[in-house]
Structures are given as structure tokens and as C-alpha cells.
VEXBA-788011 format. One line per 3 residues: their letters; for each residue x, y, z of C-alpha. Coordinates in steps of 0.25 Angstrom, whole numbers, padded with zeros to 4 digits. Each point is the difference from the previous one (the first is absolute). Example, Ala and Ser with C-alpha at 12.3 -4.5 7.8 and 13.67 -1.06 7.14 Angstrom:
2
as	0049:-0018:0031; 0006:0014:-0002
//
This chain:
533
xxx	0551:0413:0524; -0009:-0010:-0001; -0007:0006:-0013
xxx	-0009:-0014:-0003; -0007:0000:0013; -0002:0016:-0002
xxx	-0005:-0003:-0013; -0010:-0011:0005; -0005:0007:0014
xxx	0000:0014:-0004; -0015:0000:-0004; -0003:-0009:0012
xxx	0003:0013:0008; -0007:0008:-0010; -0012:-0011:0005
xxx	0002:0003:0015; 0002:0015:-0003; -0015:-0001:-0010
xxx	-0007:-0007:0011; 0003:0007:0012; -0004:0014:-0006
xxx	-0015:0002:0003; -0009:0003:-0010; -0001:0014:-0001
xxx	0014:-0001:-0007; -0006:-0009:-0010; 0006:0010:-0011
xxx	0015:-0002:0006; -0001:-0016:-0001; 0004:0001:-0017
xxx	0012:0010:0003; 0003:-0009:0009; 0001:-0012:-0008
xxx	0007:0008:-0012; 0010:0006:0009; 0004:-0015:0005
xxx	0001:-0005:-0015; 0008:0009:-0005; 0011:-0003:0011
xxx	-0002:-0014:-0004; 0000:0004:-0014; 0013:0008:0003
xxx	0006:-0011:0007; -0002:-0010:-0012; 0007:0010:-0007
xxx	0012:-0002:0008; 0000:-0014:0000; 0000:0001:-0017
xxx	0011:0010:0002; 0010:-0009:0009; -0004:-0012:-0006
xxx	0012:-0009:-0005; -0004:-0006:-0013; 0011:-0010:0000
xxx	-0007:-0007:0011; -0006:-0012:-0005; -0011:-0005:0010
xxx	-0009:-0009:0000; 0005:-0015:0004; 0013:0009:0009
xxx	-0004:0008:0011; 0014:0007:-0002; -0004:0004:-0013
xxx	-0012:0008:0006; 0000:0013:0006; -0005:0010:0011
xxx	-0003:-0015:0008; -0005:0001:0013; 0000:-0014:0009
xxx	-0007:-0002:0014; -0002:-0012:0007; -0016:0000:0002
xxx	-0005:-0013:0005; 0009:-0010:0005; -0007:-0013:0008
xxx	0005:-0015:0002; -0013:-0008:-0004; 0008:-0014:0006
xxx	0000:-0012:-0011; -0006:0009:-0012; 0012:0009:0003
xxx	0002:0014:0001; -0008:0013:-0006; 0009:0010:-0005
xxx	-0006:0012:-0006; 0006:0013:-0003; -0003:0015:-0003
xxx	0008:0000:-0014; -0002:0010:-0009; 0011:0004:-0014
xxx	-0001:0005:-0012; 0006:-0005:-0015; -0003:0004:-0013
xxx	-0012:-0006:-0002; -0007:0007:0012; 0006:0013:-0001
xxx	-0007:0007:-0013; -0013:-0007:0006; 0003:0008:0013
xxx	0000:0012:-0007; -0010:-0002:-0009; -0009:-0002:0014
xxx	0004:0011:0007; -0004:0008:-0011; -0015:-0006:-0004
xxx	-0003:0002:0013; 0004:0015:0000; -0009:0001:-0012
xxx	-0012:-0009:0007; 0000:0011:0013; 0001:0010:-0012
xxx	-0012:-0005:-0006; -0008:0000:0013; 0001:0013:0003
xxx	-0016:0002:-0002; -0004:-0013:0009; -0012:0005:0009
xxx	-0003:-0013:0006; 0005:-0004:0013; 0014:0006:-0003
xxx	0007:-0005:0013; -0004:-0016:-0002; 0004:0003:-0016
xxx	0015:0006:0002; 0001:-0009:0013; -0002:-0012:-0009
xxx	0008:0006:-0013; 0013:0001:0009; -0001:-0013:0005
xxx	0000:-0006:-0014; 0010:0008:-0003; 0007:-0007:0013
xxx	-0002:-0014:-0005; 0004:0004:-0015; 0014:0005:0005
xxx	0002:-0012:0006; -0004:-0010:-0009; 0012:0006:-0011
xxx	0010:0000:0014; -0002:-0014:0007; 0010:-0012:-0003
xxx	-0007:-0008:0012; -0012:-0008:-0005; -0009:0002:0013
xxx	0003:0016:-0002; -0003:-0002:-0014; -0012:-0006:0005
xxx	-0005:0009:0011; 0001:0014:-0010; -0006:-0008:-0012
xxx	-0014:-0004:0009; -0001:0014:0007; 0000:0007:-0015
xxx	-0012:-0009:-0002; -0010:0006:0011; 0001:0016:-0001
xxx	-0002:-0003:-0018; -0012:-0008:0005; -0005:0013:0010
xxx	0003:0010:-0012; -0005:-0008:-0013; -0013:-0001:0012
xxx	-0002:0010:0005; 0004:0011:-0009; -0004:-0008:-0011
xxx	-0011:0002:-0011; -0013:-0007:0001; 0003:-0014:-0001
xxx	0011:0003:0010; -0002:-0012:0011; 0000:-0011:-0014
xxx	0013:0006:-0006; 0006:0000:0013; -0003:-0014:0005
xxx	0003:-0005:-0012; 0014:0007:-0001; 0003:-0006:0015
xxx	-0005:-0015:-0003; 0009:-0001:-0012; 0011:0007:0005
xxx	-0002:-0009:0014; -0001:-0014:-0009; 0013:0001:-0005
xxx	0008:0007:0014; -0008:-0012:0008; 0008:-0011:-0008
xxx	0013:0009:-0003; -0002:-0001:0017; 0002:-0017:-0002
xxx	0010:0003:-0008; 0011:0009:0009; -0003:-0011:0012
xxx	0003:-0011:-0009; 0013:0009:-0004; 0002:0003:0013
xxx	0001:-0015:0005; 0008:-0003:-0012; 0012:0010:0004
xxx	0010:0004:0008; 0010:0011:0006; 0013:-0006:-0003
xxx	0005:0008:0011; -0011:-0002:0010; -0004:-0015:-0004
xxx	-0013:0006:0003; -0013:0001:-0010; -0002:0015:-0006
xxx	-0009:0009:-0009; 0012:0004:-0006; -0003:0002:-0015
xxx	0016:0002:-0003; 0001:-0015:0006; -0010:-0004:-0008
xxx	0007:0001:-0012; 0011:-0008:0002; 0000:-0014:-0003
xxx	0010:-0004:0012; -0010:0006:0010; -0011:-0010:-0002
xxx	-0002:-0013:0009; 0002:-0014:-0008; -0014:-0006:0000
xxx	-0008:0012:0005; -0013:0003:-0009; 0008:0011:-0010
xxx	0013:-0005:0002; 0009:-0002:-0013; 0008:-0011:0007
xxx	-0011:-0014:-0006; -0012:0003:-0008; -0012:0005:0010
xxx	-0015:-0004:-0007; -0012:0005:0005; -0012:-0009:-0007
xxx	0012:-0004:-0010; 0003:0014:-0004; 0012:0007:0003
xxx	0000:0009:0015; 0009:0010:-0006; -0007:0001:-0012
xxx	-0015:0001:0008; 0006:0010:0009; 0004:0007:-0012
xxx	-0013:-0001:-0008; -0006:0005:0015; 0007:0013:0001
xxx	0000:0005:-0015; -0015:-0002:0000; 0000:0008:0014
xxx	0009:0011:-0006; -0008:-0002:-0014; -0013:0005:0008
xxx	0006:0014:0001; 0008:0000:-0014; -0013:-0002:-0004
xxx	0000:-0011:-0011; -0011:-0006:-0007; -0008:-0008:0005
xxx	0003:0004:0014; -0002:0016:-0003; -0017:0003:0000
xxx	0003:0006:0016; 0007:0013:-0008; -0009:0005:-0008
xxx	-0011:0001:0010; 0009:0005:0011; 0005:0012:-0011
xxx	-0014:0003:-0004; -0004:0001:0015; 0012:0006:0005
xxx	0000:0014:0003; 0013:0006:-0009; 0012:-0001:0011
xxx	-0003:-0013:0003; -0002:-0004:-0015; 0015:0008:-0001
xxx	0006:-0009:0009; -0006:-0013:-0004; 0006:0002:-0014
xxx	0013:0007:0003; 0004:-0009:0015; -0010:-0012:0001
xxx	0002:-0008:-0014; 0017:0002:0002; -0001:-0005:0011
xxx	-0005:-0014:-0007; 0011:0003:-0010; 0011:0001:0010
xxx	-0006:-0012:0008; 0004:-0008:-0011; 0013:0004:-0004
xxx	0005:0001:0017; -0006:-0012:0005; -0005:-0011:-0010
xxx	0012:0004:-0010; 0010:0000:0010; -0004:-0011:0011
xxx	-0004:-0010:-0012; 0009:0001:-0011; -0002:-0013:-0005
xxx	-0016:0001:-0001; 0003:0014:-0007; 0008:-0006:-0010
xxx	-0009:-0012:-0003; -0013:0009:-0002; 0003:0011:-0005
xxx	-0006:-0004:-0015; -0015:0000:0009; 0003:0014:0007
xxx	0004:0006:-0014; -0014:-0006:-0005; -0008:0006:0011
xxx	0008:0013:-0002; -0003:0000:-0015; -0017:-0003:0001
xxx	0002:0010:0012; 0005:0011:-0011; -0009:-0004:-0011
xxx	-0014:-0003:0011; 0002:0015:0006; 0003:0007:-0013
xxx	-0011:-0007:-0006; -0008:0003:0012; 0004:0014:0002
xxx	-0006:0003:-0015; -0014:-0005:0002; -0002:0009:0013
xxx	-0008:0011:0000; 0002:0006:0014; 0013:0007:0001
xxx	0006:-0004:0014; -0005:-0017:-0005; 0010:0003:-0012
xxx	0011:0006:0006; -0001:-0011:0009; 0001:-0012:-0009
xxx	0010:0008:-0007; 0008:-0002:0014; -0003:-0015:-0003
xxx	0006:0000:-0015; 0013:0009:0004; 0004:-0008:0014
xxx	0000:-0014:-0011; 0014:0006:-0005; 0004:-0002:0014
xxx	-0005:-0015:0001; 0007:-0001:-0014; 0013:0008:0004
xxx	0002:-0010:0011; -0003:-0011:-0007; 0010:0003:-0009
xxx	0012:-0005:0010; 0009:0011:-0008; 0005:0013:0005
xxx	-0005:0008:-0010; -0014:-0006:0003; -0001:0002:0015
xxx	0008:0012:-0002; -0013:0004:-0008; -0009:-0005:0009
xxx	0004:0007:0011; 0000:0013:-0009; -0011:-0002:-0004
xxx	-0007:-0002:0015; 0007:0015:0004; -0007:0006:-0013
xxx	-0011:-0006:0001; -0001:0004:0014; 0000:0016:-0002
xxx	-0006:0000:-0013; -0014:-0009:0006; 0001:0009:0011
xxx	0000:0012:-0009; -0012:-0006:-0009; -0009:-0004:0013
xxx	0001:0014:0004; -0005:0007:-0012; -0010:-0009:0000
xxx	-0004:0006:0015; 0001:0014:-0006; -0013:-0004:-0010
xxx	-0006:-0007:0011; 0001:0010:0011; -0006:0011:-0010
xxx	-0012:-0009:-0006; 0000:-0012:0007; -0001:-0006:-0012
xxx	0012:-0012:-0008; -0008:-0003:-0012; 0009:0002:-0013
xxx	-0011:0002:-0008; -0006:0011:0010; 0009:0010:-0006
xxx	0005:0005:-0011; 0009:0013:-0003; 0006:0002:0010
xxx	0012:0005:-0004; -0008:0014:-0003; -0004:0001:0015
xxx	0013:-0007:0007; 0011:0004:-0009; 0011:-0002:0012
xxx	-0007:-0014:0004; -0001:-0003:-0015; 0017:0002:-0002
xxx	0002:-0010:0014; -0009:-0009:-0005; 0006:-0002:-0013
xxx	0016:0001:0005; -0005:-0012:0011; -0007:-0009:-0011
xxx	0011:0003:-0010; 0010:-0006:0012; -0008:-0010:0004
xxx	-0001:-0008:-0015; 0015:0000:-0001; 0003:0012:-0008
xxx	0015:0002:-0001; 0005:0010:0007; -0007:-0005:0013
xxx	0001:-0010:0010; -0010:-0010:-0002; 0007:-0002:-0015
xxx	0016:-0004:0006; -0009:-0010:0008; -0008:-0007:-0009
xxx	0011:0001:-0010; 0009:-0008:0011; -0010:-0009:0003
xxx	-0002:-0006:-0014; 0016:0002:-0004; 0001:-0010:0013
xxx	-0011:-0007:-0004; 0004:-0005:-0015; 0014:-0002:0006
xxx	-0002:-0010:0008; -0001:-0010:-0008; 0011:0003:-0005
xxx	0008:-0001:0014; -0007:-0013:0003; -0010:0004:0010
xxx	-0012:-0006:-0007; -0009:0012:-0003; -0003:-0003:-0014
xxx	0001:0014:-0008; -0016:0000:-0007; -0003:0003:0016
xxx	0008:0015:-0003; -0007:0001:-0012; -0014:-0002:0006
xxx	0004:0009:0011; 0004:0012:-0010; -0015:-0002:-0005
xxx	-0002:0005:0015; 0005:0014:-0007; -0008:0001:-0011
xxx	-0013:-0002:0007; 0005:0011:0012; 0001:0011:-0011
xxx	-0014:-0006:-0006; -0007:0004:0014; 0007:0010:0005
xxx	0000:0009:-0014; -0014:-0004:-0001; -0004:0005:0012
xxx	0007:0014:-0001; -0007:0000:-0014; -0013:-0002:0006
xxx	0000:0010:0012; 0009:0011:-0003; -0002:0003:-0014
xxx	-0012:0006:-0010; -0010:0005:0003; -0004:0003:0015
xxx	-0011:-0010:0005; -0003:-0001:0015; -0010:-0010:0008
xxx	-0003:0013:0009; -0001:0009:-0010; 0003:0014:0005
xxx	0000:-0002:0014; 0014:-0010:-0003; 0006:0011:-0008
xxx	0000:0008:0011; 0005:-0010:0010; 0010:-0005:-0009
xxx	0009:0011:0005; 0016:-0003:-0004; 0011:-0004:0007
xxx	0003:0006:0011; 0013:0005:0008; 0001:-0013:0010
xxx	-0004:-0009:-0011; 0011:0003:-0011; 0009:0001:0013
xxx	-0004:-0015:0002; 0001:-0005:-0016; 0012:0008:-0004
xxx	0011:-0005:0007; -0004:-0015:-0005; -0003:0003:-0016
xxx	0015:0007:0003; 0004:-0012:0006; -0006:-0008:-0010
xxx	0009:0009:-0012; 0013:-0002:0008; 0000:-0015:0003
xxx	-0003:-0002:-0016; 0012:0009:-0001; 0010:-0004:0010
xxx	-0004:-0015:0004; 0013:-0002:0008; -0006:0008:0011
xxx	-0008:-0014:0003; 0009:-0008:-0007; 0014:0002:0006
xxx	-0005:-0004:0014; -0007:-0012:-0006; 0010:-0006:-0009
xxx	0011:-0008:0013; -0013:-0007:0006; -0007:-0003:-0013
xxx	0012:-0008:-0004; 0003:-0006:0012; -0015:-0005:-0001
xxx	0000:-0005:-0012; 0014:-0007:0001; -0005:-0006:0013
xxx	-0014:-0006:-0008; 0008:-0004:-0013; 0008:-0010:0008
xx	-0012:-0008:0001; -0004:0000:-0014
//
């Protein structure tokens, strides 16, 4: 059974199906989309079940499973030679926990919309298509596949941030699309310099092929990436530009400083599903870019800089966190608490030691519920009162006692308490991080100490803003009128929120559910990148 392609097209059919029924079924159109991701959510559930963690992935398509390969594009261009593109899609360890991890923010995003009014057929049509191009992002191993889904995610975010959005809807989403459209214009230049600088040892023809990509003997002697003579562009490096041009690319969506003022505003202005799906799919998909194509095509550049990307990951962490504590509104700090927490990642990576970006990809699963789980408690506020000022409320865990007990469990997991998630990858993150030195990747160890500051300030902001709204004595901007809206959780919403607090316990518990699948590619990775150092 081809279980990828199911995965991936599924909610395409959920499109067609939305979009043929008229408008007087416009209350079936969210039925329908939950019915189609939870199959999809089923079926990522069997693809963790079958997988076969001693497959190692990444640079060996043997070592990847549930592959799919179709010949897509074949044509003879005469002396420039010939095109070869192919539908080729596989899953390793790297991709598989961020498979699962999609299928199931975006059964928590359809929850969350259960109460959209505004043109629902348009809104669910889009959802399922992004959902589409999410799927296959974690599932292509062609570059021009890659390609294709990574640039269709960007238009149904830019119509809901838009559209559904809050009052400075058209700047937050613009601005989301030009920086997200700045880096995938040049990462374009990139994958056609690639493209002409390898070949299918079988075919002899040029390919997208990211598996080709990654091995040294594919490359043409004197073509512009090749590893055969050293390539400049304006005296610099090619490989190393190439490198450089993609990070920054996949760094847009991470988002690190300074290239992170789109998330903010696209969170403020989002409505909640969307703002659940930015932070638990959209920033992994920047961490995962890193790790599958610029770690694994230019293992060289990744070994010479990695010292700069653990800088930027360490000013990421403090920046956010720093950030996050002079906020007032609640979404804006939550936000730029996304920024702090996905600097372990950067770091993780940066590291070059199994532990580090066994971390880091820890941390971008735990990060990915538990930000999905904060977003939508701050939609539950929202929804009631319209209002995400901290310093609006005060006492509320006399009125929402329920809400109050969810807030607390989600902020306690999300500053690193152990027990919970977030603390086995933060904790991995920096026991990478001050090893490698030690290992001989270069990352000196006063980076893992700076990043453990990272913790300290995300209990400072976090603790002091349960403090502020949630305890002594009730204050309200709206007086009795929000006492009365402030109604507790209800059935659909502790439906929703359980299942990931619950998640959020186990994975702090039993972290080999993530890590046993992880572990063969991770090592492969990061013996394939040590070579080079």
C-alpha cells in the first residue's frame, strides 16, 4: 500500500469533497475535514508502528523506508543534457517523529476551528491543502518535489493569516510571505546550481535527487558545487555560499534572530488554528531543513561553521527569553517564547554530537504539541473576551479553575520541569553542546552555558505570568460582564488539550518512544559530518 502518498493526498480529497458541496452544507465542511485527518492521523500511526528503527537513512536510500519512486519528468534538452526528475518520496528517522508530530497538530488546529463562521468552505479548503504540502515536505527525497510542496504551504498560510486574521491582518501576512518568499527565491538558485552540478550514476543524466546529492562521487569535476577543484564565486567558496543560502532560507522559518520579526505579528494576527500550526508544523519545518538538506548535501560547510550557527542559536535563546519577559500581551509572548526554545534546536545542531541533535530533534517534537497546546489556551481567553493583555486579568483561577490546572501543567512543561518533555530536550541539547568541544567539533563549552541561561529566564516569564493572571485577588478589565463570559473549559476544549499535556508527561517519562527511532539516522549523520571535520 502506498501509505505516503495516502498520507500526502488524503486531504487533497478532503479539498475536492469541501469544495464541491454547496453551501447549505457549510456545517458538514469541519466533520469533513476531521474525519480525513484522523485516517491520516491513523495512518501515521502505522507507519510509527512498522517502522524499523535500525534503518539508518539519510545519505542511503536503502536505509529509508515506506519509499515510493516514480519517473515524473523525463526530457532530452540536447548539449545541456538531459532532465531527470522523479516522484520520490521515504521516510527515516529524522522524518518520521515529525510526520506524526504533523498529523497530530493538525488534528488539534481542525479541533480548534470548530467555531470558525467566516466563509468555512474557503477556510477548511485551504487548511487541507496545507496540510497536503506539510505531509509532503517531511516525505520528498527529490529536491524539485521538496520544492513544489514547500512553496504551495506558503499561499493557503498567506490567505488564512489574511483573511481570518485580526485587524492588521494584510501586514502580518505580507510580511510573513516576502520573508518566507526571500529565502525560497535564492534556495531556488541554489537546487539549479545542484542540479547542474550532479548526476545519476545510472542514468548519466542530471537529477533533483537529494540522495545523489549527498554523495561526493555524484558531483561533476569543475561544475559550480562540485568537490572535485575549489569553485569561488567572488572568491568565496560555492559550496560554502550555497550552504550559507539555504541555512538562511530554512533559518526564516526556525525563526532565528535577526530574521524572526515575521512571527510575532503573524501570531498576534492569526486567528488560533493557524497560530497552532505555525508554531507546532511551520518552525520544524526550518529545523528539519537544516538537518536534511544543508547537513546532509554540504557536510563540509556544516563542519566548518558550525561555531557561527551555535552563536546565532545561543542570542536566539537569550533574545526570545529576554523578549518574551518584557511582553505584555499574551499571544506576543508565548510567541517570542517560540523564538527562545527553537535556539536549543539551532544549538542542538550546532553541536555535530548525537546527543545534541538527538536533542534538538527532541526538542522540535516537544516543542511542537506543547506550543500548539499554549496558542490554544490563549484562543480560549480570546474567544471569551477578546482580550490577551496579562495585565487585563487577574484571579483567574477562582472563575476557570479547569483552565487555571491546564495552564499551569503546560507552562510547567514548557520551562523544562523534569518529568516533562521539553526538560529531556533542553537537557540533551546542552549535554551535547558542552561535549563537543571535547569531541573536537569546535563548539566551545561557555555556548552551553549561555544557552542554560535560556532556562532560567523561561521559568522567570513563564512563572511570572501565571502569578500575574491566575492568582490573588480577581481583577478584571470588563468587570462583571467578563466574569460571566469567562465561562470554564468546556467538553471539546479539554478534549483538544488533554491528550497533549498527557503526551507531554509521557515523553518526559518514556523518551525512547522518539528516541529509539531516532538514534541509527542520527549516528549515521553525524558520522557522515565528522569526517569532515
Amino acid at each position: 500500500m502506498p501509505i505516503l502518498s495516502l498520507l500526502i493526498f488524503l486531504p487533497l480529497l478532503a479539498t475536492a469533497l469541501i469544495l464541491a458541496l454547496p453551501t447549505r452544507y457549510k456545517s458538514s465542511y469541519k466533520y469533513i475535514a476531521l474525519a480525513f485527518t484522523a485516517i491520516q492521523f491513523v495512518l501515521a500511526g502505522i507507519c510509527y508502528a512498522q517502522f524499523d528503527a535500525s534503518k539508518t537513512g539519510v545519505q542511503d536510500l536503502a536505509g529509508y523506508q515506506f519509499v515510493e519512486q516514480l519517473s515524473w519528468i523525463r526530457l532530452d534538452l540536447g548539449s545541456i543534457g538531459k532532465l531527470e526528475i522523479d516522484y520520490l518520496i521515504g521516510i527515516d528517522g529524522i522524518s518520521m517523529p515529525l510526520l506524526l508530530l504533523s498529523a497530530f497538530v493538525m488534528l488539534m488546529a481542525i479541533g480548534a476551528s470548530w467555531n470558525i463562521q467566516k466563509s468555512p468552505k474557503g477556510y477548511f479548503a485551504l487548511l487541507m491543502v496545507l496540510n497536503m504540502a506539510v505531509m509532503g515536505i517531511f516525505c520528498a527525497l527529490d529536491f524539485f518535489l521538496f520544492y513544489l510542496f514547500y512553496e504551495v504551504m506558503l499561499l493557503p498560510l498567506y490567505f488564512l493569516i489574511g483573511i481570518w486574521g485580526g485587524a492588521r491582518r494584510e501586514y502580518a501576512a505580507i510580511k510573513f510571505f516576502l520573508y518566507t518568499l526571500f529565502g525560497s527565491v535564492f534556495m531556488l538558485l541554489i537546487i539549479v546550481g545542484l542540479y547542474f552540478s550532479v548526476i545519476n550514476p545510472l542514468t548519466g543524466a542530471h537529477t533533483f535527487n537529494m540522495i545523489y546529492m549527498m554523495n561526493p562521487q555524484n558531483y561533476l569535476e569543475g561544475s559550480i558545487f562540485g568537490w572535485e577543484g575549489y569553485q569561488e564565486i567572488l572568491g568565496v567558496s560555492a559550496r560554502l555560499i550555497g550552504f550559507i543560502v539555504l541555512f538562511f532560507a530554512f533559518a526564516i522559518k526556525v525563526p532565528i534572530v535577526p530574521l524572526h520579526t515575521w512571527l510575532p505579528d503573524a501570531h498576534v494576527e492569526a486567528p488560533t488554528p493557524v497560530s497552532i500550526i505555525l508554531a507546532g508544523i511551520l518552525l520544524k519545518i526550518g529545523g528539519y531543513g537544516i538537518i536534511r538538506i544543508c547537513y546532509s548535501i554540504f557536510p563540509d560547510m556544516a563542519a566548518l561553521s558550525n561555531w557561527w550557527l551555535g552563536l546565532i542559536g545561543v542570542v536566539s535563546i537569550i533574545y526570545g527569553a529576554l523578549n518574551a519577559l518584557s511582553q505584555k500581551d499574551l499571544k506576543r509572548m508565548i510567541a517570542y517564547s517560540s523564538v527562545s526554545h527553537m535556539g536549543f534546536v539551532l544549538l542542538g545542531i550546532a553541536s555535530l554530537t548525537a546527543e545534541g541533535i538527538s536533542g534538538a530533534m527532541f526538542q522540535m517534537i516537544s516543542h511542537g504539541f506543547l506550543s500548539a497546546a499554549l496558542f490554544f489556551l490563549v484562543g480560549v481567553v480570546y474567544d471569551r473576551v477578546h482580550d490577551r493583555n496579562i495585565y487585563s486579568f487577574r484571579g483567574l483561577a477562582q472563575i476557570m479553575p479547569k483552565y487555571t490546572g491546564y495552564v499551569a501543567v503546560a507552562f510547567f512543561a514548557s520551562l523544562g520541569l523534569p518529568g516533562f518533555s521539553a526538560f529531556i530536550g533542553e537537557a540533551f541539547v546542552i549535554i551535547g553542546s558542552f561535549n563537543a568541544e571535547s569531541v573536537g567539533t569546535g563548539l566551545p563549552r561557555w555556548m552551553a552555558i549561555a544557552g542554560s541561561i535560556g532556562i532560567l529566564l523561561s521559568a522567570a516569564y513563564l512563572l511570572w505570568t501565571l502569578q500575574r493572571m491566575f492568582f490573588g485577588q480577581i481583577r478584571l478589565k470588563g468587570g462583571e460582564s467578563w466574569s460571566n463570559a469567562l465561562t470554564d473549559l468546556n467538553s471539546r476544549e479539554q478534549i483538544i488539550l488533554f491528550p497533549t499535556l498527557a503526551l507531554a508527561l509521557l515523553l518526559g517519562v518514556m523518551p525512547t518512544l522518539v528516541f529509539n527511532n531516532l538514534n541509527a539516522s542520527v549516528l549515521n549523520l553525524v558520522s557522515f559530518i565528522q569526517q569532515f571535520i
